[in-house]
N, C-alpha and C positions, 0 to 999 in steps of 0.2 A: 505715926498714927496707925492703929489695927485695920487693915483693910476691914468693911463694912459693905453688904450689899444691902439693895433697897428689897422690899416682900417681891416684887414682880419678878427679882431675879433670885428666889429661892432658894434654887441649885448655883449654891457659890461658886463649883468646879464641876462641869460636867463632862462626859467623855461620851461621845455618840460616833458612832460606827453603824452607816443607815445607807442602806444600797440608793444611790442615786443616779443618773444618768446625767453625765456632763455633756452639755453643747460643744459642737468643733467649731462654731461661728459664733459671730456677735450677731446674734438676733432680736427680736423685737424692734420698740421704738431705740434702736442704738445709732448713735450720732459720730461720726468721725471728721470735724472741720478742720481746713485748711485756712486758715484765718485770712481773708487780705488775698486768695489765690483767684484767679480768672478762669479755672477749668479743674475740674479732679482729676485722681493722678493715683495710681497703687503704689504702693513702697514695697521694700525688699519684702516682708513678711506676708504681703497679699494682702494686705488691705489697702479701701478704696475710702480716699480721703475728697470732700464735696466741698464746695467754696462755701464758705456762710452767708452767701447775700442774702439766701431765700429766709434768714432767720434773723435778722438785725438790720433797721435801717438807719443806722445812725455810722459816724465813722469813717475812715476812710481807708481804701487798700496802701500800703506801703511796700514795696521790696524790699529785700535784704539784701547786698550784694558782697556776702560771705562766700570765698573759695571752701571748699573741700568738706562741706555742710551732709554729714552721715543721713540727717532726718529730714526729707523735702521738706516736708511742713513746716520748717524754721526760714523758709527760704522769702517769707510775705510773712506781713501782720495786720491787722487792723488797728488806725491808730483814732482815738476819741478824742475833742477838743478840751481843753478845761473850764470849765463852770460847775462854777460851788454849790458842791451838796448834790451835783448830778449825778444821777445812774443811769447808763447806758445798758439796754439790757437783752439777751437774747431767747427769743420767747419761742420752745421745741415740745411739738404734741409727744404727747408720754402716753401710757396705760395708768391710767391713778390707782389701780390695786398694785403696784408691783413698787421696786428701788432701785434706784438709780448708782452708779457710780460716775463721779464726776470728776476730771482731771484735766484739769485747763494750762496749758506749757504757757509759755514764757520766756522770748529771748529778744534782748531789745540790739544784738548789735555791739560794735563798737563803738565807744561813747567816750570823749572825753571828758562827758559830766554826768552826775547823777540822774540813775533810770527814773523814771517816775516810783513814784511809791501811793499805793490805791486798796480799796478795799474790794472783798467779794462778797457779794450779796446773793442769796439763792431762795427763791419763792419767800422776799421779805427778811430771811433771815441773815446776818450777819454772819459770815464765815470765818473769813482772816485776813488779814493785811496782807497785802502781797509788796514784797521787798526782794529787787532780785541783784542790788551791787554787789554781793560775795559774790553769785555767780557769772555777773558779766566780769569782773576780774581772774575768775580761773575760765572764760571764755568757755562757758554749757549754758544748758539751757534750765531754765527753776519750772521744776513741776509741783504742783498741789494738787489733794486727793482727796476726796470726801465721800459719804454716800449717805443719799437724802430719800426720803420717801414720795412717793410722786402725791399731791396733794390737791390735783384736778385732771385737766385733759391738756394742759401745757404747761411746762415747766418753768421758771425764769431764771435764768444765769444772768447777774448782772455785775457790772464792774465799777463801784465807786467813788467820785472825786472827795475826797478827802482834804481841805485846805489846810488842816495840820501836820501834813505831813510833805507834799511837795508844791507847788506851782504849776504841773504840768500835766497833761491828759492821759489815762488809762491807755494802756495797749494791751494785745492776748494776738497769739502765734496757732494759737490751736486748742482746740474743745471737744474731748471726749465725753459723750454722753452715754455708758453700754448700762442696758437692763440686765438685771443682774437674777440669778436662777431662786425662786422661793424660799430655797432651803439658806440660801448666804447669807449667813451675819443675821437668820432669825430670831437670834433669842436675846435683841439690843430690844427694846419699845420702843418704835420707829412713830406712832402716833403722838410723840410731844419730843423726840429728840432725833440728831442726824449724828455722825461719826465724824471725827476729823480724823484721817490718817496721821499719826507720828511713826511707825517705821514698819517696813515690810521684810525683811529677812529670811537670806536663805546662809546658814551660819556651813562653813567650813568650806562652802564655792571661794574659789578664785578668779571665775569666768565672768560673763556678761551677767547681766542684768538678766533673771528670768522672765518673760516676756509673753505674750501671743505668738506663736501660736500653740505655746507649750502649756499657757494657761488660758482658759476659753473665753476669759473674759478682760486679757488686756492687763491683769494686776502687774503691778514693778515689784519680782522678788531682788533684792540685792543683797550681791553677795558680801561675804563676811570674812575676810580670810585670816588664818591662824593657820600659819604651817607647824607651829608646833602641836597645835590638837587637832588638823584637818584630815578628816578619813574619806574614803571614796565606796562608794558600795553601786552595787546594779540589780537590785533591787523590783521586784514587778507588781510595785504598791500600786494600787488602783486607786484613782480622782474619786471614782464617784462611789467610795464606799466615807468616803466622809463630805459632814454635812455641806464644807465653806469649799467646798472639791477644791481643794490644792491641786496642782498642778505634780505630777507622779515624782518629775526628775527633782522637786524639793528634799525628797527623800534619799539621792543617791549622794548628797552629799552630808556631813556631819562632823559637829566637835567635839573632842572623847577625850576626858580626863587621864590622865596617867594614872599607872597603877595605885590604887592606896590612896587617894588624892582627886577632894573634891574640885568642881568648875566652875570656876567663880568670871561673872560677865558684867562688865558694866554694858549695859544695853538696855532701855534703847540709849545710843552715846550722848543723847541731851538731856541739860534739866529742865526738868518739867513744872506745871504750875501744879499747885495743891487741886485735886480733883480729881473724880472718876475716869477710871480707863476700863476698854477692851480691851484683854489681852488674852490672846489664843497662841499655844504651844505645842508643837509638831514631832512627834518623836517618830524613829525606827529602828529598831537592833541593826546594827549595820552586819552584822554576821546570820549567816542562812539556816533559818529554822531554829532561831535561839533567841533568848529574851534576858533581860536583867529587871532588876527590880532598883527602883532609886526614889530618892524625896527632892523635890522642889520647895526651892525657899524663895520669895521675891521680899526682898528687904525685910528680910529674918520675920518673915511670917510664913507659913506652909502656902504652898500653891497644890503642890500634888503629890502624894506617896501612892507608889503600884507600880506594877510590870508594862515594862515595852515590849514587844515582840519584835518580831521582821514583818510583820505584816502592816505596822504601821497605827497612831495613836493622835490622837489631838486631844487636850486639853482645853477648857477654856475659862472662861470669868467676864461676866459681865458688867460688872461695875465694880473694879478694884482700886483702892485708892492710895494715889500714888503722888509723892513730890519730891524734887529736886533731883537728885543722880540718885539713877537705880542698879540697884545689884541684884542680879539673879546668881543664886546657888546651887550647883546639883551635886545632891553625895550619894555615895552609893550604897546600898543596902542587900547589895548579893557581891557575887565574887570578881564579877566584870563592873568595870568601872562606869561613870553615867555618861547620858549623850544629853544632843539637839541637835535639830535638826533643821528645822524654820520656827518661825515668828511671829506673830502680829501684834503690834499696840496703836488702838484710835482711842481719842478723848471723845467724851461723850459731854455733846454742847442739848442743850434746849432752840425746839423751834418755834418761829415768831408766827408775826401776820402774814398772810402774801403781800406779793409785790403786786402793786398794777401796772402794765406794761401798754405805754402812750406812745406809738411809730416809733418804738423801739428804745426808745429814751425816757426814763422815768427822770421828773424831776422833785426835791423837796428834799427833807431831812430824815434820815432812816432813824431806825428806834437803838435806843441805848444799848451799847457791844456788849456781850457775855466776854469772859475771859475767850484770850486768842489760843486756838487750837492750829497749827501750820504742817504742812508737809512732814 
């Protein structure tokens, strides 16, 4: 099917290059909980993680008593009883002009039976199921990513029992709430729709996760490794000349076609449902003070033709329409061959009612599920 955008997003593909100013902190109303913890605690990267009791009274603390656990906060959880059609819910004052990013982890332990399986509800709206057996069997932890628009003066994260799906009560490890800078992810219509995160990529790393404090607000860039097209560059791309401010070292890494020979990517590496996506595309000439010129194809329809620099480029599209395994192309249209650099693709869901939030436990039956959008 031809990608298609709705009138509100006009500019199919835009390119903005707009001096901003990145935060070094999570400021505002920004939430870092330790789910289930009896005292806060800073982690390696300096942040300061707060127990949730002051924000849900429903629940109960658990421990975890996993050796050799990289992330304190996996270390406790809070664990919800089961009754049908409950939502248990965590109710955090916000700024209602501003958006949220939300990423609620996830680790239930070893288990020699099936985790719970539950839904996520966020001011009324239905998010996505949360299913974490893959990764309690490769032993990490399941993070999920969204970001919603703040829609009063508190927000509700809520977690619900779903009787088709297990027998057992919701649990959550940890709840990041960061307020997120104006200009990020403006040009989605946050007054009737939220983002689901599907993947964040930093394409040619072989390193960690990119992270805070390298990104100001906490995003998971993941790496993407290709030693056969992985290039390194050091680069002094600046955050806050683009609008969704990446994080600078996105750009020192990069996958680059061989000579003569376009870049062909299955990414993001899942199939997807038929429906609108954000997707925003990261370039940098990985060579000092030189540019090439290339076309993007996303499943043989143009995304973008024009020059990259070393200075650095985002691309993006606000409602492109996407299903099942995707292929991005890049050829080249000058003498050096094409790149990329980072990523982004979120599904874009529709938002519901609020939630009411009753001593922390909403009970009753939520409203009909949009297609699931997941991590």
């Amino acid at each position: 099917m031809r990608p298609l955008l709705s009138a509100a997003a006009a500019a199919a593909v835009l390119l903005l290059l707009l001096p901003l100013a990145a935060g070094q902190r999570l400021r505002g109303f920004s939430y870092q909980l330790d789910c289930g913890a009896a005292s806060s605690s800073t982690d390696s990267r300096g942040l300061r993680w707060d127990p949730d009791g002051p924000y849900v009274s429903a629940g109960s603390a658990r421990p975890l008593s996993v050796q050799g656990l990289l992330d304190p906060a996996l270390a406790s959880l809070r664990a919800f009883p089961y009754r049908t059609n409950a939502k248990f819910c965590y109710a955090l004052p916000v700024d209602p002009n501003r958006r949220y990013l939300l990423r609620p982890t996830f680790f239930y332990g070893p288990t020699s039976t099936a985790p719970p399986v539950f839904d996520l509800i966020v001011d009324g709206t239905f998010w996505t199921a949360v299913d974490t057996a893959d990764d309690v069997l490769a032993g990490s932890a399941s993070h999920y990513e969204a970001v919603f628009p703040a829609r009063g003066r508190n927000l509700t994260f809520c977690l619900g029992v779903n009787p088709d799906y297990t027998k057992s009560g919701p649990f959550i490890n940890a709840l990041q709430v960061i307020q997120l800078h104006d200009s990020v992810y403006n040009a989605t219509d946050f007054t009737g729709s939220a983002m689901g995160l599907i993947a964040r990529t930093k394409f040619g790393s072989t390193g960690d996760v990119e992270r805070y404090p390298d990104d100001s607000f906490d995003r998971y860039w993941q790496p993407f490794p290709d030693r056969k097209h992985a290039v390194s560059s050091t680069h002094n791309v600046t955050s806050a000349d683009f609008w969704n401010l990446p994080p600078p070292d996105v750009f020192n890494t990069a996958l680059v076609a061989e000579q003569n020979s376009p870049l062909v990517l299955q990414w993001p590496p899942i199939s997807l449902q038929n429906g609108s996506y954000y997707v925003s595309l990261y370039f940098a000439d990985t060579l000092a003070n030189s540019s090439r010129t290339l076309d993007v194809n996303i499943n043989d329809y143009q995304f973008y033709e024009g020059t990259v620099t070393s200075a650095g480029l985002s691309v993006f599209a606000t409602q492109w329409i996407l299903s099942g395994l995707t292929r991005v192309i890049l050829t080249s249209k000058s003498v050096l061959p094409p790149l990329i650099n980072a990523g982004e693709v979120f599904g874009i869901f529709p938002i519901g009612r609020l939630t009411i939030t009753r001593d922390g436990a909403c009970y009753g039956e939520y409203e009909e599920k949009p297609p699931k959008h997941t991590r």
